[in-house]
N, C-alpha and C positions, 0 to 999 in steps of 0.2 A: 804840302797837299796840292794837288793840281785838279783844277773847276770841276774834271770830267770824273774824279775818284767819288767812291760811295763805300758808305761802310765794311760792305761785307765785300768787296771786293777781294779777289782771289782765296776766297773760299767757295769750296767746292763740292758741291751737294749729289748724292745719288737716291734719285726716289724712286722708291720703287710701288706708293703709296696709289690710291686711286679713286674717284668719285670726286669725297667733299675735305672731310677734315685733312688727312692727310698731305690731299694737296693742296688747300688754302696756306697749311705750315708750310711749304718750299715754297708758296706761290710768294710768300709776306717775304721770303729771303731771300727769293730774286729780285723785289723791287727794292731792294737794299743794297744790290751790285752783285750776289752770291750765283754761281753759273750752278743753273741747276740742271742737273740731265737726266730725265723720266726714262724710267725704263719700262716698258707698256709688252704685253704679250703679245703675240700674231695677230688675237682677235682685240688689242689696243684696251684701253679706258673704257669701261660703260658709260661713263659720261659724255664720250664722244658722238652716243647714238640718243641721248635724250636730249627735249627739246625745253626751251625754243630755238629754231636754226634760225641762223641769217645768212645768205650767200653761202647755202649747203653745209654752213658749221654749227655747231652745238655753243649756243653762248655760255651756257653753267660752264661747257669744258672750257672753251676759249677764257673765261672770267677767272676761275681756278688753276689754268696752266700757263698765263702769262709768264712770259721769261725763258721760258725755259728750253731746251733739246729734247726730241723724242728720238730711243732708241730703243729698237724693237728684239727684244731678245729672246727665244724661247726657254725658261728656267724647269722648263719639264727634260731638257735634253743635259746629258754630262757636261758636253761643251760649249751648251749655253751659260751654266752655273758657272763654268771656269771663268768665261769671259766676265761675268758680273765679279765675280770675286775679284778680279782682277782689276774693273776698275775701284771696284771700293778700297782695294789699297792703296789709289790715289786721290783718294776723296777725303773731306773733313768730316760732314756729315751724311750720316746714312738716315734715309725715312721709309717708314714702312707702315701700314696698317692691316694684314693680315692678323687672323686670329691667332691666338697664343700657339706657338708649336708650328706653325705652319711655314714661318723663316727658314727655320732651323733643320727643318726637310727639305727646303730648299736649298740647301748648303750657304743662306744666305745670312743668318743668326746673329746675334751680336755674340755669342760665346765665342763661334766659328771664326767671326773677320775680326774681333777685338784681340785676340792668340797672336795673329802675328800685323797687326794694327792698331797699339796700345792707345795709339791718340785718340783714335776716330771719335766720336758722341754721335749714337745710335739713338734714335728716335723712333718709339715704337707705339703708334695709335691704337686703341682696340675699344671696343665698346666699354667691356666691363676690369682692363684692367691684366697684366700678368699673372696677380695673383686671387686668390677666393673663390667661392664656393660657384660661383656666377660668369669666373673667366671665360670658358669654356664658349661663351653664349652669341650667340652673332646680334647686332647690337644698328639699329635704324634709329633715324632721328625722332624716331614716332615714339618709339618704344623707350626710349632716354627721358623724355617730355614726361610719360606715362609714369616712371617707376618713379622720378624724382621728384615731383610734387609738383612742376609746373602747370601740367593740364588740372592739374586738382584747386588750383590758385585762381585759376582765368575762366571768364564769364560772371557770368548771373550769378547773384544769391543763390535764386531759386531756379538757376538752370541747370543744363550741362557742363561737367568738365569739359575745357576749350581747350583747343590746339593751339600754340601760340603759330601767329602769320608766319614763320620763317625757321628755316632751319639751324636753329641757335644752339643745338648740343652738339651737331657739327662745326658750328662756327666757332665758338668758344673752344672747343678741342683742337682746334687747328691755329689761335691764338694761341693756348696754353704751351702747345707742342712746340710753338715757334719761341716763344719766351723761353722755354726749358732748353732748349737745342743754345741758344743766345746766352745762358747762366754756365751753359757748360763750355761753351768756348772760352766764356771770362775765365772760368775755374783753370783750363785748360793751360792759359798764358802763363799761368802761378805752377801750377805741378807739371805740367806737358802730359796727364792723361786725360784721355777721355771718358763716357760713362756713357751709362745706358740711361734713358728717359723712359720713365712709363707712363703713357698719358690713358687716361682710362676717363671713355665719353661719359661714364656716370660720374666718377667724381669733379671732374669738368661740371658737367651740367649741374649738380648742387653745389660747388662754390659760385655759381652763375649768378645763385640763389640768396646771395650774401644774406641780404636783409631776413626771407623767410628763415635760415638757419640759424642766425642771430637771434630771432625769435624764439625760437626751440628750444635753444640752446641757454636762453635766459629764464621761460618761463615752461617749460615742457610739455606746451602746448603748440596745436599745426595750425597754422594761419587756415580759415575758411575763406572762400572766396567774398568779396567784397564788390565786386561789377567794377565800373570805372570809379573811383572813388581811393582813396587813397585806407587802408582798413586802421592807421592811428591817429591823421590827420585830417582837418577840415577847416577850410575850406580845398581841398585839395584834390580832384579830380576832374570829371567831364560835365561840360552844363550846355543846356540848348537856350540857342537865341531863334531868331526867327527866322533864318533861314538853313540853319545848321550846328554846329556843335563847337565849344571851345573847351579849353585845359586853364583851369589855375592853379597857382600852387601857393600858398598863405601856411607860414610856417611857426608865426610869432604873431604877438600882438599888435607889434607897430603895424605890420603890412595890413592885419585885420583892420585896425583903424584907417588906414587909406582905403581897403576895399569899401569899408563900411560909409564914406565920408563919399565915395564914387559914384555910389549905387545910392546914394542920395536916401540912405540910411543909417545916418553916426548914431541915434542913439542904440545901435543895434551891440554897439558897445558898452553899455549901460545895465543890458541882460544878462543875469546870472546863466543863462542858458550857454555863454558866449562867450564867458570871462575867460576861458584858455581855451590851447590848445585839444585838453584832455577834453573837456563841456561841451566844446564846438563838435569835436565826433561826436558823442553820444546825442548831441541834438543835430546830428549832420541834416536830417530831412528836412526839420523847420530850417535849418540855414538855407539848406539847396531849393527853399520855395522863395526866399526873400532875392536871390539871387538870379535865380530864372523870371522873376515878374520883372525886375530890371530891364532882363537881355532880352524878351521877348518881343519889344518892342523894335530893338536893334537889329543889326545883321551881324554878322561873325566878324567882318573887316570893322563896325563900326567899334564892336565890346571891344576887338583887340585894340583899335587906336587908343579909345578913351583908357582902358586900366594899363596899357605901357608907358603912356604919358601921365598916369599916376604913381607908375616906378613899380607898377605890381605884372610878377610874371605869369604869364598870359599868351596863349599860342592858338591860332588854329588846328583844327585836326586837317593832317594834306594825306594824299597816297603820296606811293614816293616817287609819281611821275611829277607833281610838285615839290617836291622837295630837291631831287635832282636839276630840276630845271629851274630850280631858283635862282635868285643871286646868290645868298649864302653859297651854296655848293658849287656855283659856277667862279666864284672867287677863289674857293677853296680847289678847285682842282679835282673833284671826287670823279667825274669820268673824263675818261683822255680818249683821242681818237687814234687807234693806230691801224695801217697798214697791212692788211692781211698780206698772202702770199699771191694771192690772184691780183691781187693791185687794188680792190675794193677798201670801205674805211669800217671798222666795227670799233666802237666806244667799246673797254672797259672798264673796270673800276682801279683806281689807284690808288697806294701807298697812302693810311692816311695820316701818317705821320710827318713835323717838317722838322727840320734840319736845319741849324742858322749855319753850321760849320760844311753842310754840301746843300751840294744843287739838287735839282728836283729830281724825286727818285725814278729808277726806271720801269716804263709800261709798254714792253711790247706785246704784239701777237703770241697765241699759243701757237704749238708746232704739228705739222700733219704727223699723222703716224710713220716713225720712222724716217723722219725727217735727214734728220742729223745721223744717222747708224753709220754710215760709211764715214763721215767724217769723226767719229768719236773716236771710233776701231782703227782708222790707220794714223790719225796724230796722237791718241791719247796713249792706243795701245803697241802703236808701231807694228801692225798687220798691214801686209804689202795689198793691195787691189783684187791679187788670184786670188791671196786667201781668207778677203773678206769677199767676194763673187762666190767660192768655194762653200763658205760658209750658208751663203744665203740661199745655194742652190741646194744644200744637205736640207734647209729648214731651222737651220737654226737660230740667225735673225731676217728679218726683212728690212730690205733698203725701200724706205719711199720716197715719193717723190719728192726729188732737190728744191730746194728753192729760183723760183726764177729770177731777170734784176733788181723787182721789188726787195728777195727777201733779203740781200746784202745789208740788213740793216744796222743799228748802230751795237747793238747787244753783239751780234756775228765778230763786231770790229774789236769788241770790247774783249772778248773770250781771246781771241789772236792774242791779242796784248798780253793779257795775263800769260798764256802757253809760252809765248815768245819772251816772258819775263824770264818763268822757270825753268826755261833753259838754259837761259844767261846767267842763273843763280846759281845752276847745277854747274 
């Protein structure tokens, strides 16, 4: 194994996927070493046009398309389809998040390219799924949240159902999609075929759910909302001090006994109200008064020193512009600074997993539209210069702009290598 090798190297990804879930899956498998090549329409990714820009770019896009080549191809056209078909027979894996049927009229399908491409592992995102009554359905991260019990879980007792902060039936679907794409490569080594993946943002977003379906599923009852608070446990949620709010989490006795010895309360130990975990919920309010006359006095930095130094877990609430700029995450590596095409620096987010057997995974810039189209089509596909020019002047794909000496980056170098491997192999 040589320092510069990373897992998925020389596998070879074609996405055809776009926005969130989709391409967070190829985004997670290019920072694994996997050459991923987006394939974008004339009018590119909608995520390229939503904000927030930096240096005229779209960070969601930029954050989501790290790694990767854009090739801009029109699949509305015969000889666009051809060209796409044609790299997916030289691809491991295909991604794709159009609704059900819509590949497959695209001549781009897994029925279509898996006929005479037995290996490939096709990856296919959709809201609700290939098959049921609901397939059919175009499917938002709002709308996932909604059907699946999360907004019904979040907030107030006595409030409104909440939206959770963040796009999490996206997110999760584009993990699950990358893990599933990763189980059939393994599978792949053992038989040499491939498979189709159906990743479907609803059942994604309730396995999300573990714990509430665990519940269900044990007592066939739906979790109500509970506010910050943990709805089985206590001492177990959000408490205010004096100048803001902290997180405990007391799971067992013992730790009850340090809280209770902390807060300058042992005999609170004593209280039948408080002998377990199960007493502590039910009397959660009287606890949560005993607990807040404590901290009221304190500040947030003062409750967290004193209960860590009593071994009890214990956190500020931060936004995640603290949490990012912490140490934790600045040790950890969570954002990298890389190199745009203009020569500017935009942080993304990286790989958050580590590796004792390689080096740290790879984070570069996302790609202009149509970045890489000339370069894909005349080494991948061995089309001469006239009749990729030919091509781009019918409409079929568009070349964009090259990269300048900036974009010569290490990913560029990295893709040579593997091409130049497989030709020496062939």
């Amino acid at each position: 194994m040589t320092q510069s090798r990373l897992p998925l190297d020389g596998i070879r990804v074609i996405d055809f996927s776009r926005v969130l879930a989709g391409p967070l899956c190829s985004a997670l498998l290019g920072d694994l070493g996997a050459d991923v090549i987006k394939i974008e329409s004339p009018d590119g990714d909608d995520y390229r046009a939503i904000g927030p820009f930096a240096n005229g770019e779209s960070g969601l896009f930029g954050a989501m398309n790290r790694n990767k080549r854009s090739v801009v191809i029109d699949l509305k056209t015969e000889e666009g389809r051809s060209l796409a078909q044609s790299l997916c027979a030289q691809a491991d894996v295909v991604v794709e998040n159009f609704r059900p049927g819509v590949a497959d009229r695209l001549g781009i399908g897994y029925a279509t390219l898996s006929e005479h491409h037995p290996a490939l592992v096709y990856a296919s995102v959709s809201g609700f799924g290939q098959t049921g009554p609901e397939s059919h359905r175009p499917a938002y991260d709002i709308i996932l949240q909604a059907m699946c019990g999360l907004m019904e879980v979040t907030g107030a007792p006595d409030g409104e159902p909440t939206l959770v902060g963040d796009s999490v039936s996206d997110v999760i679907s584009g993990i699950f999609a990358s893990w599933g794409v990763l189980a059939a490569l393994v599978d792949r080594l053992r038989t040499g075929r491939g498979t189709h993946v159906d990743v479907s943002m609803f059942d994604a977003t309730l396995s999300l759910t573990a714990t509430l379906v665990a519940r269900y599923a044990t007592t066939g009852v739906a979790q109500q909302r509970v506010g910050n608070r943990h709805p089985t446990s206590a001492p177990f949620g959000a408490y205010r001090a004096a100048d803001g709010h902290f997180v405990v989490a007391v799971l067992n006795n013992k730790l009850f006994a340090r809280l209770a010895a902390t807060i300058g309360q042992p005999a609170l130990c004593d209280d039948p109200r408080f002998a377990n975990d199960t007493s502590r919920c039910t009397h959660e309010s009287a606890l949560r008064a005993h607990i807040e006359h404590w901290a009221s006095t304190r500040s947030v930095a003062e409750v967290n020193a004193e209960l860590s130094a009593a071994g009890i877990p214990v956190a500020p609430i931060q936004n995640v512009q603290q949490a990012l700029d912490g140490e934790q995450a600045r040790e950890r590596g969570l954002l990298v600074d890389a190199t745009t095409a203009d020569g500017a620096t935009v942080r993304l987010p990286s790989q958050p997993l580590k590796f004792s057997a390689y080096p740290q995974t790879r984070t570069t810039r996302a790609p202009r539209l149509g970045e890489h189209t000339r370069t894909v089509l005349e080494q991948l596909l061995g089309l001469d210069p006239i009749r990729v020019a030919s091509l781009a002047a019918n409409g079929v794909v568009h070349i964009g702009r090259a990269d300048p000496t900036h974009g010569q980056h290490e990913f560029d170098q990295d893709i040579k290598k593997t091409m130049n491997q497989e030709m020496n192999d062939a």
